[in-house]
GULO-779498 format. One record per residue: residue number from 0; residue in three letters; chain; x, z, y of N, C-alpha, C, O in turn. Coordinates in Angstrom, 3 decimals. Example, Ala and Ser with C-alpha at 12.3 -4.5 7.8 and 13.67 -1.06 7.14 Angstrom:
{0,'ALA','A',{13.190,7.800,-5.690},{12.300,7.800,-4.500},{13.200,7.800,-3.300},{14.236,8.465,-3.319}}
{1,'SER','A',{12.850,7.080,-2.250},{13.670,7.140,-1.060},{12.900,7.870,0.030},{13.409,8.039,1.138}}
***
This chain:
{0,'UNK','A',{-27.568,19.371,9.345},{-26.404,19.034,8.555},{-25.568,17.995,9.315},{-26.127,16.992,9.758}}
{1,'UNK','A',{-24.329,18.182,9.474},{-23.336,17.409,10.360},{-23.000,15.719,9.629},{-22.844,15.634,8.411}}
{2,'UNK','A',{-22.944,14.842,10.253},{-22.544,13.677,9.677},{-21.266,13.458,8.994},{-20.199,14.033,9.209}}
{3,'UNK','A',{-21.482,12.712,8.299},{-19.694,12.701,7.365},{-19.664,11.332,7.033},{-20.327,10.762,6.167}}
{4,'UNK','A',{-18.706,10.790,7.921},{-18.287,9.031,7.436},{-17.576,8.855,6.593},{-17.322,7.654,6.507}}
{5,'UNK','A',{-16.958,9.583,5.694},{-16.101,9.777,4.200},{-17.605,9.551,3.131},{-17.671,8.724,2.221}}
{6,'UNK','A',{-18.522,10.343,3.463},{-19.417,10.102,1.999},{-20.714,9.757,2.462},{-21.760,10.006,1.863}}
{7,'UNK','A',{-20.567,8.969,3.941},{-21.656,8.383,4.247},{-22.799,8.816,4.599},{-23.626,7.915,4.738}}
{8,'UNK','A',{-23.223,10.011,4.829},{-24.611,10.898,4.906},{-24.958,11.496,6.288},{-24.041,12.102,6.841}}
{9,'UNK','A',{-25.634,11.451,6.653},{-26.132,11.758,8.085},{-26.215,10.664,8.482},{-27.298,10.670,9.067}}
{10,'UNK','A',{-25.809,9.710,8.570},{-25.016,8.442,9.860},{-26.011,7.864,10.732},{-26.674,7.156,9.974}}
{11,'UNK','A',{-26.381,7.786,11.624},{-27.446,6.704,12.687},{-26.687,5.392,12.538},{-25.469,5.511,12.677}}
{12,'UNK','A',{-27.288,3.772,12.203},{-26.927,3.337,12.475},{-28.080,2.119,13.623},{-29.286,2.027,13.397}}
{13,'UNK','A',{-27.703,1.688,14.249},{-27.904,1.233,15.477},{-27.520,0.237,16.969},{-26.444,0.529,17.491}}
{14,'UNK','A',{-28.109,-0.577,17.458},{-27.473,-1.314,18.224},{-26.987,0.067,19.713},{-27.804,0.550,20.497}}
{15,'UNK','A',{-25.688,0.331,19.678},{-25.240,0.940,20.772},{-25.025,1.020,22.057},{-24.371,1.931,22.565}}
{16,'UNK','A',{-25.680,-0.145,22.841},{-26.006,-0.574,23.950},{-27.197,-1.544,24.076},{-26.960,-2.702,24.422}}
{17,'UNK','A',{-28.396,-1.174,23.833},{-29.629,-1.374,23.804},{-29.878,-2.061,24.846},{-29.922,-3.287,24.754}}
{18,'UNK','A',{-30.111,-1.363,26.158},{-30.145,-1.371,27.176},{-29.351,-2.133,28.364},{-29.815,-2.875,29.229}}
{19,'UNK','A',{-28.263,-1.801,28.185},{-26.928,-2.048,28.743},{-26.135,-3.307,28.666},{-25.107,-3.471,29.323}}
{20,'UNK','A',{-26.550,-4.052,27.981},{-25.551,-5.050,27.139},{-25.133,-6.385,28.053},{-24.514,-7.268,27.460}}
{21,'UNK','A',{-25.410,-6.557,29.324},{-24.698,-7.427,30.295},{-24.031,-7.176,31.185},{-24.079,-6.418,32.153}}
{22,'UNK','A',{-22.950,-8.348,30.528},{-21.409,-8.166,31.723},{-21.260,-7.816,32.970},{-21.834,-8.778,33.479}}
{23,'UNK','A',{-20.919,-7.157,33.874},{-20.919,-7.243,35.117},{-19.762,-7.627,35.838},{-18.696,-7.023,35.715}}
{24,'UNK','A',{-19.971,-8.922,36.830},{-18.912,-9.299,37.549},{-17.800,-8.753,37.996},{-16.792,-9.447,37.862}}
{25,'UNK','A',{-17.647,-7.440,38.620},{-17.512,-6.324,38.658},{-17.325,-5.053,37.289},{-18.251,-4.528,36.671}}
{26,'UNK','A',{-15.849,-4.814,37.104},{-16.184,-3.905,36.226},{-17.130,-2.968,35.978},{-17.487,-2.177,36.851}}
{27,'UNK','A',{-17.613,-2.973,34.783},{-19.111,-1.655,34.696},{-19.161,-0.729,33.148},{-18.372,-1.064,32.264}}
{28,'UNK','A',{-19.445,-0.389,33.077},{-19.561,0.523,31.946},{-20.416,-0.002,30.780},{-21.447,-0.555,31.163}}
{29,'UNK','A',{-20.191,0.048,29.135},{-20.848,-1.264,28.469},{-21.749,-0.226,27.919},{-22.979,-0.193,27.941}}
{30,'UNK','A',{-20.424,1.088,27.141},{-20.962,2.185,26.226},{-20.218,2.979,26.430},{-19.003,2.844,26.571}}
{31,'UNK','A',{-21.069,4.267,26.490},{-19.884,5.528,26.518},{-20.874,6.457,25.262},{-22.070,6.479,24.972}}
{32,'UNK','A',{-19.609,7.175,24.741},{-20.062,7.844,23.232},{-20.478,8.563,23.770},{-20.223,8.864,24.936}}
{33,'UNK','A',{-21.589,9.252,22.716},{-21.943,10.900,23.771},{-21.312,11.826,23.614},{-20.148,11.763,23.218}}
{34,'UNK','A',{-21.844,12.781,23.851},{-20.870,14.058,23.924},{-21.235,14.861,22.348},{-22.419,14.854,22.012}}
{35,'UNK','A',{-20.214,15.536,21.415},{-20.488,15.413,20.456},{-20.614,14.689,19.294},{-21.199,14.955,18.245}}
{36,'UNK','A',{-19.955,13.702,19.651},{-20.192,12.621,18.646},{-19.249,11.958,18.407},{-18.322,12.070,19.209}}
{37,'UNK','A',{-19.007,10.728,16.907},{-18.091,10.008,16.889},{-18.577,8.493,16.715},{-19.652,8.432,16.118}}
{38,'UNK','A',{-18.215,7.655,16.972},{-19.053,6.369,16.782},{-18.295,5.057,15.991},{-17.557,4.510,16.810}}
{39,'UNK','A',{-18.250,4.498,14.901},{-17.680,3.500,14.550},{-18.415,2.111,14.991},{-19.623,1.879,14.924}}
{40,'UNK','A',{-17.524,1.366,15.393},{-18.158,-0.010,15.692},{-18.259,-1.106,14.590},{-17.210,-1.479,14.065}}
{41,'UNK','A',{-19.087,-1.486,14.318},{-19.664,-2.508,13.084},{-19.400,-3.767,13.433},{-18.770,-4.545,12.716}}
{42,'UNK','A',{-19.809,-4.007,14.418},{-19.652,-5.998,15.315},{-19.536,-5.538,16.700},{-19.890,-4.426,17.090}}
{43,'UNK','A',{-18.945,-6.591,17.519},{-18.729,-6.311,18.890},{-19.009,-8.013,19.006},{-18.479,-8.868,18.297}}
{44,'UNK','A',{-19.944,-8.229,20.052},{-20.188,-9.937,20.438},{-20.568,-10.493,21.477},{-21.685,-10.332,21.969}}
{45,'UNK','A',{-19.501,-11.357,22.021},{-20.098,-11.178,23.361},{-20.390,-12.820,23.485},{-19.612,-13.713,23.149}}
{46,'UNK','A',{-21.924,-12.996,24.146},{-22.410,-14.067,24.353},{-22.467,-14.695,25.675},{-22.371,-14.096,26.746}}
{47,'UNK','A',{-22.619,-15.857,25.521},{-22.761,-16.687,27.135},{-23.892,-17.295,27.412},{-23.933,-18.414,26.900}}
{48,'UNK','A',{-24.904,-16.987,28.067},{-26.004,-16.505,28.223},{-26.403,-17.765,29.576},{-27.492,-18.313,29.747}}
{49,'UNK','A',{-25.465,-17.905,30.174},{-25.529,-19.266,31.217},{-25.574,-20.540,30.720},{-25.457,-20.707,29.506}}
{50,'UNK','A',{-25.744,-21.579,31.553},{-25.563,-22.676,32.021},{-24.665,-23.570,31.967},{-24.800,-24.794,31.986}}
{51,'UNK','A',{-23.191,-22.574,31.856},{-22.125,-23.220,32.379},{-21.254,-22.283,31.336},{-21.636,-21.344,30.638}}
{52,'UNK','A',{-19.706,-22.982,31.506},{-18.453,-22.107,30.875},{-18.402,-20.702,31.666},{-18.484,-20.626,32.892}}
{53,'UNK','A',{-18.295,-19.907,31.038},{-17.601,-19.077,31.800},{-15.490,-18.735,31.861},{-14.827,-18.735,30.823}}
{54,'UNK','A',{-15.083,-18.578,32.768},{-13.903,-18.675,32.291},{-12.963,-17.207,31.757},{-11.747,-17.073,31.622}}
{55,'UNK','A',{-13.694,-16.576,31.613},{-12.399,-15.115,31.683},{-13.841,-13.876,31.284},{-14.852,-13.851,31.985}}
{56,'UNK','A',{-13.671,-13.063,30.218},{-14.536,-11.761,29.942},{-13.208,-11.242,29.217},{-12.305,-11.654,28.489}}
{57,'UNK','A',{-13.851,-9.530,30.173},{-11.846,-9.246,29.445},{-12.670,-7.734,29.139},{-13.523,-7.289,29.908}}
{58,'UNK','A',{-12.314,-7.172,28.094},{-13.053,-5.786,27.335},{-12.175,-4.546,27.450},{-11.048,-4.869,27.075}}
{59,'UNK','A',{-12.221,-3.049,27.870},{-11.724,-2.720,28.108},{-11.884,-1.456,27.068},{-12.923,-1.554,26.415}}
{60,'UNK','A',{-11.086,-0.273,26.756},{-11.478,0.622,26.354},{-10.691,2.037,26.682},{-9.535,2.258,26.323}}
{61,'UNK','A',{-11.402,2.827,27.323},{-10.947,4.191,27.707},{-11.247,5.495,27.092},{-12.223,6.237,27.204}}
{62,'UNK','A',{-9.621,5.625,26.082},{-10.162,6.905,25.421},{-10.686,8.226,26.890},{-10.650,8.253,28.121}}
{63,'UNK','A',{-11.082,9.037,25.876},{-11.612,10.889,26.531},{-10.259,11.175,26.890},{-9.344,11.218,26.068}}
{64,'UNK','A',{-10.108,11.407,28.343},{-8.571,12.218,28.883},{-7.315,10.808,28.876},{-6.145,10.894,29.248}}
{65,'UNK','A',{-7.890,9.805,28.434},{-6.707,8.910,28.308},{-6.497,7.656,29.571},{-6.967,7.548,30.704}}
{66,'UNK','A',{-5.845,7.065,29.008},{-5.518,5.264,30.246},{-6.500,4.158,29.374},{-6.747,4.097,28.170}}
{67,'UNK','A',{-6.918,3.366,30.458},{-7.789,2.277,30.102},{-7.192,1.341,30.123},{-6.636,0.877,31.119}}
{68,'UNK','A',{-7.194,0.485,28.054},{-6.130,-0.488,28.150},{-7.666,-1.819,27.716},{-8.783,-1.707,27.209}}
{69,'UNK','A',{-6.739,-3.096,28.347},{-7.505,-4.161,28.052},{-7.008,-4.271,26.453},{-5.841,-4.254,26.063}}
{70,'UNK','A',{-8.405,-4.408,25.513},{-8.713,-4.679,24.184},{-8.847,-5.707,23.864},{-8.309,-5.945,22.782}}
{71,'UNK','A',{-9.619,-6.942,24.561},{-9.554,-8.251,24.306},{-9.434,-9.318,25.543},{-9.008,-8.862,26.604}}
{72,'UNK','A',{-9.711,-10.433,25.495},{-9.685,-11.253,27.114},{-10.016,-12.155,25.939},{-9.522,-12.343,24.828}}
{73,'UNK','A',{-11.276,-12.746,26.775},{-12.311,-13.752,25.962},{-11.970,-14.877,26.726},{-11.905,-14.520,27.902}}
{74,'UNK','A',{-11.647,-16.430,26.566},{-11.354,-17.152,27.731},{-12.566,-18.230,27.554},{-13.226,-18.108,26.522}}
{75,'UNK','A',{-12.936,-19.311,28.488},{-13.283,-20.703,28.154},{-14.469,-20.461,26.877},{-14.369,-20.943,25.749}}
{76,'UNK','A',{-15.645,-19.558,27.390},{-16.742,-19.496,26.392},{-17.830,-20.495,26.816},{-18.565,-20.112,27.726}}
{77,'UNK','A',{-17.993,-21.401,26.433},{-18.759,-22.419,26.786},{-20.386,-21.930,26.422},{-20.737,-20.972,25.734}}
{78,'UNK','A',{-21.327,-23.046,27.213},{-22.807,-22.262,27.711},{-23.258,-22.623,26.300},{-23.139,-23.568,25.519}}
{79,'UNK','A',{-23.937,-21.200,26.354},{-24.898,-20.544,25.094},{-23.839,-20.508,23.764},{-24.266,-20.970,22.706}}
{80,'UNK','A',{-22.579,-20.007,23.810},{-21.598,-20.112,22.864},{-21.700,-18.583,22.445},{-21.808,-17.898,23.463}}
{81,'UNK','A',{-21.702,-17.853,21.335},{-20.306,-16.436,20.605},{-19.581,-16.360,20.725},{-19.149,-17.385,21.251}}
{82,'UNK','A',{-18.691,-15.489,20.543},{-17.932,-14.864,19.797},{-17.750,-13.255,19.364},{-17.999,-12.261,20.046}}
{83,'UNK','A',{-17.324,-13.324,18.245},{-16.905,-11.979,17.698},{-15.388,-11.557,18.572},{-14.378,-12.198,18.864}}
{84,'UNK','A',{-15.955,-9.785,18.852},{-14.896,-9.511,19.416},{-14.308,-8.080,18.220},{-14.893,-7.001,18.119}}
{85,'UNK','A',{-12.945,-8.517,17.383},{-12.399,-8.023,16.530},{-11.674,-7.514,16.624},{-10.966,-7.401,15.624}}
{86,'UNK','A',{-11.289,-6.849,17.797},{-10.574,-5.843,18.048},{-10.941,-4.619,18.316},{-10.331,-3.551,18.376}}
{87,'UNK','A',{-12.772,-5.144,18.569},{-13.222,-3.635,18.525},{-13.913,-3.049,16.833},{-13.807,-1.903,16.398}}
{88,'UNK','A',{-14.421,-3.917,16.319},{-14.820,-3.756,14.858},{-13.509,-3.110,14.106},{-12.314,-3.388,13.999}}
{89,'UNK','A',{-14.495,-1.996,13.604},{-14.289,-0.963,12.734},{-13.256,0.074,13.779},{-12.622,0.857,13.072}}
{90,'UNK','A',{-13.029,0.203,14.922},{-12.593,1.044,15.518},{-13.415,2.358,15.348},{-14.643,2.304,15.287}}
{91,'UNK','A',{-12.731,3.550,15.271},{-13.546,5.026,15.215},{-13.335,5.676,17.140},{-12.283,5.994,17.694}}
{92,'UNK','A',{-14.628,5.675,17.668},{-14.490,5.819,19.193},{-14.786,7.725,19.058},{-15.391,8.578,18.409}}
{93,'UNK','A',{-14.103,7.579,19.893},{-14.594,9.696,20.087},{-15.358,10.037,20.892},{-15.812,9.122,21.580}}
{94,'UNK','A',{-15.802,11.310,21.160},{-16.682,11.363,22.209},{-16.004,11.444,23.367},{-14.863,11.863,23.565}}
{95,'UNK','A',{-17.365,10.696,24.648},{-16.580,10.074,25.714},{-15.736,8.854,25.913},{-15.639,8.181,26.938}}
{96,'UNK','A',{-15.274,8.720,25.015},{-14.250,7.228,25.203},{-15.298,6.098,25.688},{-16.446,6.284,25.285}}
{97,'UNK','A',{-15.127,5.181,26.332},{-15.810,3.930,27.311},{-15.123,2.610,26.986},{-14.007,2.108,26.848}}
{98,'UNK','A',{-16.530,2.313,26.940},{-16.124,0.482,26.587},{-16.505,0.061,27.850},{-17.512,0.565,28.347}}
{99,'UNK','A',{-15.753,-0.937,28.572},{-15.944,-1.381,29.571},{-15.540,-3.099,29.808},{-14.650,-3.707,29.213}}
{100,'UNK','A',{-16.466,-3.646,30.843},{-16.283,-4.934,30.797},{-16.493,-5.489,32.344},{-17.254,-5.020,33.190}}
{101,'UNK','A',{-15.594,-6.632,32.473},{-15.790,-7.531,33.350},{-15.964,-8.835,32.801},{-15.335,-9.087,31.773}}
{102,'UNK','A',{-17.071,-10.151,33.544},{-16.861,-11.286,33.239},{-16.780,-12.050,34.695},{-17.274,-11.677,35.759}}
{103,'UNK','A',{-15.964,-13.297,34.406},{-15.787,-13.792,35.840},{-17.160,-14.513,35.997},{-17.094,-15.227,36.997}}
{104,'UNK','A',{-17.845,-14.562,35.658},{-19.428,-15.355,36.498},{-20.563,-14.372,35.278},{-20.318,-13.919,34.160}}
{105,'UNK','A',{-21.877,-14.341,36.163},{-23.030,-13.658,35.247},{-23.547,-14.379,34.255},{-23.457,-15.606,34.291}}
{106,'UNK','A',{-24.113,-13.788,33.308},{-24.737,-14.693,32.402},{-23.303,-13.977,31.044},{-22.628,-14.661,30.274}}
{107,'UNK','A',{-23.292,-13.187,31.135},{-22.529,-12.683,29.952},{-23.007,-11.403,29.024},{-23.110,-10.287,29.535}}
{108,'UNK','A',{-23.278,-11.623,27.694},{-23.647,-10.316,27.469},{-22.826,-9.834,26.386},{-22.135,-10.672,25.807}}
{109,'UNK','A',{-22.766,-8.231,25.886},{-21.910,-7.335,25.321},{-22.862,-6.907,23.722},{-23.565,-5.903,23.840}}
{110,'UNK','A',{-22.888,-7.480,22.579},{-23.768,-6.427,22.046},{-22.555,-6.088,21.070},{-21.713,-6.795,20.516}}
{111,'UNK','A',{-22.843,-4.528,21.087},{-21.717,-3.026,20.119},{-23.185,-3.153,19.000},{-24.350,-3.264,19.383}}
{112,'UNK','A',{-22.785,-3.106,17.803},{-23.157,-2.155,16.820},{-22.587,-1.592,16.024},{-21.587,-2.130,15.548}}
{113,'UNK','A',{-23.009,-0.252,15.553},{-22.329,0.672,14.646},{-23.064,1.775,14.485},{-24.248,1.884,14.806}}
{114,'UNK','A',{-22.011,3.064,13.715},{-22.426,3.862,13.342},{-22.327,5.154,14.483},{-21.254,5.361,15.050}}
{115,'UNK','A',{-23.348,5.870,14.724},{-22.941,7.201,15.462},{-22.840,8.314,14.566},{-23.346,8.281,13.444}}
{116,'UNK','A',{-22.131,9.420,15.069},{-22.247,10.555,14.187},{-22.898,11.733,14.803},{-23.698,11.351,15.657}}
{117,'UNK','A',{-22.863,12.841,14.709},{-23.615,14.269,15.248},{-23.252,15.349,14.543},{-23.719,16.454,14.821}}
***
């Protein structure tokens, strides 16, 4: 039976980058939807995981077939600090579309949760 986010039934819900969830200096790939699927994002949070400030984490998102626009730019996250990133919460991602991230020093991490569909 196919998922339906109108009456709620089927839905996985789940941390969406398990695995994956630190920044790379270097742009890198955070989450990509699968194929078949639709994914709503619940919280998006990205932590500072260092020592030190970091100065610049900038979030990216690339629809399926589309241009990759910057979604947020996190500045001046001081060591072991949050934040909520609210520009991705409650977004509906399609399949394929990519969340992507750079931070200017390591020690940054990405956690997505939400809903997948099938």
């Amino acid at each position: 039976m196919p998922a339906d986010f109108k009456q709620g039934t089927n839905l996985l819900g789940s941390t969406l980058n398990p695995t994956v969830n630190a920044v790379p200096t270097s742009e890198g790939t955070i989450y990509t939807v699968p194929a078949l699927s639709g994914t709503k994002v619940a919280s998006a949070v990205v932590h500072n995981e260092s020592g030190s400030t970091i100065a610049s984490v900038a979030i990216f998102k690339t629809p399926t077939g589309g241009t990759k626009r910057r979604i947020s730019y996190v500045t001046n996250l001081t060591a072991g600090d949050s934040t909520s990133v609210f520009e991705l919460v409650g977004q509906f991602l399609e399949a394929g579309c990519v969340i992507s991230a750079v931070a200017s020093a390591s020690g940054v991490a990405l956690d997505l949760t939400g809903v997948v569909s099938s």
